[in-house]
MARBA-3410 file (N, C-alpha, C, O; in Angstrom, 1 decimal):
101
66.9,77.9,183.5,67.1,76.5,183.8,66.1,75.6,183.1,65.4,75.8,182.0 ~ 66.1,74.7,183.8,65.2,73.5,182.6,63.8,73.8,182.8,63.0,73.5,181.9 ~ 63.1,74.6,184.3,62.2,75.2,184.8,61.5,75.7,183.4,60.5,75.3,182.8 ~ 62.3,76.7,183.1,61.8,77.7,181.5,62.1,77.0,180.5,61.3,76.9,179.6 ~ 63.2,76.2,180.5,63.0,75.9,178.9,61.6,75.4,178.6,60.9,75.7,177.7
61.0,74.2,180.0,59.7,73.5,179.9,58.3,74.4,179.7,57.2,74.5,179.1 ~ 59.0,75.2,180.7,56.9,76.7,180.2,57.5,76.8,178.9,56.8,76.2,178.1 ~ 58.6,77.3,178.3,58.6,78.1,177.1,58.0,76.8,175.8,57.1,76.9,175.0 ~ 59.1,75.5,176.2,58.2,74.6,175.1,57.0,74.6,175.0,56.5,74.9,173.9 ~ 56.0,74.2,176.3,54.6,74.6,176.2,53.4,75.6,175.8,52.2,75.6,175.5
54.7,76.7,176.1,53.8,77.9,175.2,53.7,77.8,173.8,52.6,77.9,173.1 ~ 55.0,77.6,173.5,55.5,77.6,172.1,54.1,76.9,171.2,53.5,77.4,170.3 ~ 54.1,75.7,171.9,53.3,74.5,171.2,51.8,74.8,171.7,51.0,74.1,171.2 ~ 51.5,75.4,172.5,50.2,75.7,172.6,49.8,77.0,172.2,48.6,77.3,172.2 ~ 50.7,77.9,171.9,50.3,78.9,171.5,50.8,79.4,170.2,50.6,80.6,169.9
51.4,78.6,169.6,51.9,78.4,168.4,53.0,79.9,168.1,52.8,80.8,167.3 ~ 53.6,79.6,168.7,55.1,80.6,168.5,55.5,81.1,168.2,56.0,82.2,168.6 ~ 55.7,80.0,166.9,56.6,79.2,165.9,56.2,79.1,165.1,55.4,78.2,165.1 ~ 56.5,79.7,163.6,55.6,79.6,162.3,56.5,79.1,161.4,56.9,80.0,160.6 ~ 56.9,78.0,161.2,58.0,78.0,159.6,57.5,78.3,158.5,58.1,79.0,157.7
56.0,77.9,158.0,55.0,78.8,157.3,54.4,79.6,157.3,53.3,79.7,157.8 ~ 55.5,80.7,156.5,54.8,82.4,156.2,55.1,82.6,155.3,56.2,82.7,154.7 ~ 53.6,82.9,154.8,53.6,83.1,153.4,53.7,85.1,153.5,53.1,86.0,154.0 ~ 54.9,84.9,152.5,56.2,86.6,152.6,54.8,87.2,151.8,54.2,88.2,152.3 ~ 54.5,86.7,150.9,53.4,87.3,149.9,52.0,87.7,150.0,51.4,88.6,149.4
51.6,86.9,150.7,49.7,87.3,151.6,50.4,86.7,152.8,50.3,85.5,152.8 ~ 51.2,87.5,154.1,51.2,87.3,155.2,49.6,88.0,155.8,48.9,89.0,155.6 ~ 49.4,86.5,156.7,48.0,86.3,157.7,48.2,86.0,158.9,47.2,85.6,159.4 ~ 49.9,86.0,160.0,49.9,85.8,160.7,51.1,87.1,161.1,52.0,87.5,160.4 ~ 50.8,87.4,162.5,51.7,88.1,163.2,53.4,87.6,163.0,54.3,88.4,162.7
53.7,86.3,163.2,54.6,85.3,162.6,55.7,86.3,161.7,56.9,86.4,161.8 ~ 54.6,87.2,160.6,55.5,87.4,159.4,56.7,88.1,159.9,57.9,88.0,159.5 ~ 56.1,89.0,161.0,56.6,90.6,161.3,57.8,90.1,161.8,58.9,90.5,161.4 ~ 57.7,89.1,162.9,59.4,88.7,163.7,60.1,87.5,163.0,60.9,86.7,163.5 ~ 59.5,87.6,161.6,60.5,86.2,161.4,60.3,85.2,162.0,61.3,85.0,162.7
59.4,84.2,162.1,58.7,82.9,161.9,58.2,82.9,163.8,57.7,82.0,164.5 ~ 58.7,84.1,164.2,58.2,84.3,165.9,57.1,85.3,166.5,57.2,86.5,166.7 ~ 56.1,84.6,166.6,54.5,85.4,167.2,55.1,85.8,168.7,55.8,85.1,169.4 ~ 54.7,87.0,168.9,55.1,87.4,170.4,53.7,87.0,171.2,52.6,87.3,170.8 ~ 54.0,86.4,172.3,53.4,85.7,173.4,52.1,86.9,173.4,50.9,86.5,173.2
52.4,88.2,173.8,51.6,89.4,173.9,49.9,89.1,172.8,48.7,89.1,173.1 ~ 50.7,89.0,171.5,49.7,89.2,170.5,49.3,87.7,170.9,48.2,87.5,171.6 ~ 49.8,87.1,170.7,48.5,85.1,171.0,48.3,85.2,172.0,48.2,84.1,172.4 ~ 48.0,86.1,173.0,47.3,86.2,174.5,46.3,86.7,174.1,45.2,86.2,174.5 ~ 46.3,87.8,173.4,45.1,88.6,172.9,44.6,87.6,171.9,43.5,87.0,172.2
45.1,87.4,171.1,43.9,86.7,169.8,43.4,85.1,170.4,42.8,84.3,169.7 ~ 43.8,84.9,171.7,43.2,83.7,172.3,42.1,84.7,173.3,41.1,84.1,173.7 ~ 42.2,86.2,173.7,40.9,86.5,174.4,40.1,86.8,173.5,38.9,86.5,173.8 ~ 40.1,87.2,172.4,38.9,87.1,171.1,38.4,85.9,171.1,37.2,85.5,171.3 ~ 39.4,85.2,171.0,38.0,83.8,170.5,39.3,82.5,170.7,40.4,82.5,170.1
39.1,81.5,171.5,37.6,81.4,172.3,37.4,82.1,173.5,36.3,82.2,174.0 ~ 38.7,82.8,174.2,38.6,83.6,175.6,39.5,82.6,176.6,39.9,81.5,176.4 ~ 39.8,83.4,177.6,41.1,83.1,178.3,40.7,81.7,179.2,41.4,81.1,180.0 ~ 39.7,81.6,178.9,38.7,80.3,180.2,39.3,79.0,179.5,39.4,78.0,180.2 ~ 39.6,79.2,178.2,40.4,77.5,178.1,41.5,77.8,177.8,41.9,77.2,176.7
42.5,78.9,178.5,44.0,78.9,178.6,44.3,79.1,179.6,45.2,79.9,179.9 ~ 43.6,78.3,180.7,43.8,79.2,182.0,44.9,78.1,182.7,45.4,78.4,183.8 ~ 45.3,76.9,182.3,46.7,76.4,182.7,47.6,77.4,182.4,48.2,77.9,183.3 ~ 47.7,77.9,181.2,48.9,78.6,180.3,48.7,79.8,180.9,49.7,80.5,181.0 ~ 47.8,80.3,181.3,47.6,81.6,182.2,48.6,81.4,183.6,49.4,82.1,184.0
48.2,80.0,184.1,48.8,80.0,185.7,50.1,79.8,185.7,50.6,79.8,186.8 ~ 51.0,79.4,184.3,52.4,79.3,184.3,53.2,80.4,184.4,54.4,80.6,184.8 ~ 51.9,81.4,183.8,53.1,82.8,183.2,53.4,83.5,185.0,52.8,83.2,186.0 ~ 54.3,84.5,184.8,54.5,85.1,186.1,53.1,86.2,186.3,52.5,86.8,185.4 ~ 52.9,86.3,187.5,52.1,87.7,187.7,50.5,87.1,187.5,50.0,86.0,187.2
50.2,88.3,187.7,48.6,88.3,187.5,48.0,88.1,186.0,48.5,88.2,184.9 ~ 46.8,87.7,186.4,46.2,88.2,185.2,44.7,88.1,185.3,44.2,87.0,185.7 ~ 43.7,89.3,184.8,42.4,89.1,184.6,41.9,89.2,183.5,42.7,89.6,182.6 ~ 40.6,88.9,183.1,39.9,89.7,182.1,38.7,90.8,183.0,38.2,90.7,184.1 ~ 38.6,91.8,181.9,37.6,92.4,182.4,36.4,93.3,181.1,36.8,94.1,180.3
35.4,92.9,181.2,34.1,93.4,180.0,33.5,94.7,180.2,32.6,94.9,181.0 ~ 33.9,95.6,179.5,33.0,96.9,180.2,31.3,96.7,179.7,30.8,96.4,178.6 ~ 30.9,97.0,180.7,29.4,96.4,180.4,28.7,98.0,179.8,28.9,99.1,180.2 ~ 27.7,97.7,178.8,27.4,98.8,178.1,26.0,99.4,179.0,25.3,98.4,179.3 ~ 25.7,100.6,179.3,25.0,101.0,180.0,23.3,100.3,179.6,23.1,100.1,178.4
22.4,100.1,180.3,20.9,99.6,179.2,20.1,100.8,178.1,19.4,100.3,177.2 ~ 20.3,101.8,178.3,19.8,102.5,177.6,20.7,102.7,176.3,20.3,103.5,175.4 ~ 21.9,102.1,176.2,23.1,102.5,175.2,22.5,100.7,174.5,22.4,100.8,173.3 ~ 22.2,99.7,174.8,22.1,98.5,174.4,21.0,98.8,173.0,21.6,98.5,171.9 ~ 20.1,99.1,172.9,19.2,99.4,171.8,19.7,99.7,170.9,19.3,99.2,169.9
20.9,100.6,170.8,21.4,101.7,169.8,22.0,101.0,168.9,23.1,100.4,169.2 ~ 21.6,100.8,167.5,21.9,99.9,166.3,23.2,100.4,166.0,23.2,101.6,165.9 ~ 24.6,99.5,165.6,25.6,100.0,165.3,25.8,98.8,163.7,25.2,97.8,163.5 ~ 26.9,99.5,162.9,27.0,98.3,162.1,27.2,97.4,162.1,28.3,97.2,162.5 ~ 26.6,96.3,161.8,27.1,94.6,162.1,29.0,94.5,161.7,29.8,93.7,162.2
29.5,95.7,160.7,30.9,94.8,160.6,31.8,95.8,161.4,33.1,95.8,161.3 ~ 31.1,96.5,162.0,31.9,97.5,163.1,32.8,96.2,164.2,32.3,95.3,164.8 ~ 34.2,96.4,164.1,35.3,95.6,164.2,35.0,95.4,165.7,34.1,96.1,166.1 ~ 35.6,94.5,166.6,35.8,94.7,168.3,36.7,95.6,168.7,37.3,95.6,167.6 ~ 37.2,96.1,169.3,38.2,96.6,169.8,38.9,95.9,171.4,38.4,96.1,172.4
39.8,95.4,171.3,40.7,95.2,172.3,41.8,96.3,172.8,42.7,96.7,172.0 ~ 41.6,96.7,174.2,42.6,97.5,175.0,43.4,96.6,175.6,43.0,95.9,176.5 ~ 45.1,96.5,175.0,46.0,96.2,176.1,46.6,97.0,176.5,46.8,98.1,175.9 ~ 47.2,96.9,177.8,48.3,97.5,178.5,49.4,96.9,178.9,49.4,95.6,178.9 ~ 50.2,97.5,179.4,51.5,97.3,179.6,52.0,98.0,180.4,52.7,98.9,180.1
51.6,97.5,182.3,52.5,98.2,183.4,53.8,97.4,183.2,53.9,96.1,183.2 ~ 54.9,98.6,183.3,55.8,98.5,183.5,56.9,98.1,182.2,58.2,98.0,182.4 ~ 56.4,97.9,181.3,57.0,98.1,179.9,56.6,96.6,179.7,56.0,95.9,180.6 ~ 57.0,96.2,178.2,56.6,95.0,177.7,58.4,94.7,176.6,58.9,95.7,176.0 ~ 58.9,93.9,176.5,60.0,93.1,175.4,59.3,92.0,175.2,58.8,91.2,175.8
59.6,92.3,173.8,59.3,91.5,172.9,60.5,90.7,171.7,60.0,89.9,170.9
END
C-alpha cells in the first residue's frame, strides 16, 4: 500500500538505491551488479563502516525487525600487537532466515 511505497521512497533517497550513473567501464558502485539497483543489504553495511548506524537510526526504525550493532572487543594483551596499517576491516553479515534481493 501507500504505507511501503512511502519507506521504500525514503530508503531509496536516503540510501541511494538508485544509480542512473554507472560507469559500465570503472564500475565503483554495487549499483553496477543489479543494473542501476544497490541492494538495501550492501548500503546497510557500507553506512556501518562509515559513519555507523547512529545517524541511520530513523531508517533503522522503519525497517521490520530488529536490529543491533555489535564490536568484538580485542582482548588487552592482543591491543599492542602491530598489524599492517592497510590491513582491510572486515565486516560479518548474516542472514537469519534467508535474505532476497
Amino acid at each position: 500500500g501507500g504505507s511501503s511505497q512511502k519507506t521504500f521512497g525514503t530508503l531509496r533517497k536516503r540510501l541511494n538505491l538508485i544509480s542512473d550513473i554507472v560507469d559500465e567501464q570503472n564500475p565503483t558502485d554495487i549499483a553496477y551488479v543489479h543494473s542501476v539497483y544497490a541492494p538495501l543489504s550492501v548500503r546497510l553495511v557500507q553506512q556501518l563502516e562509515k559513519p555507523g548506524w547512529r545517524n541511520i537510526r530513523d531508517i533503522l526504525d522503519i525497517l521490520p525487525g530488529n536490529s543491533f550493532e555489535d564490536t568484538q572487543q580485542v582482548p588487552t594483551h592482543l591491543k599492542n600487537i602491530s598489524k599492517p596499517q592497510d590491513q582491510p576491516k572486515v565486516v560479518l553479515v548474516m542472514f537469519v532466515g534467508g535474505c532476497t534481493m
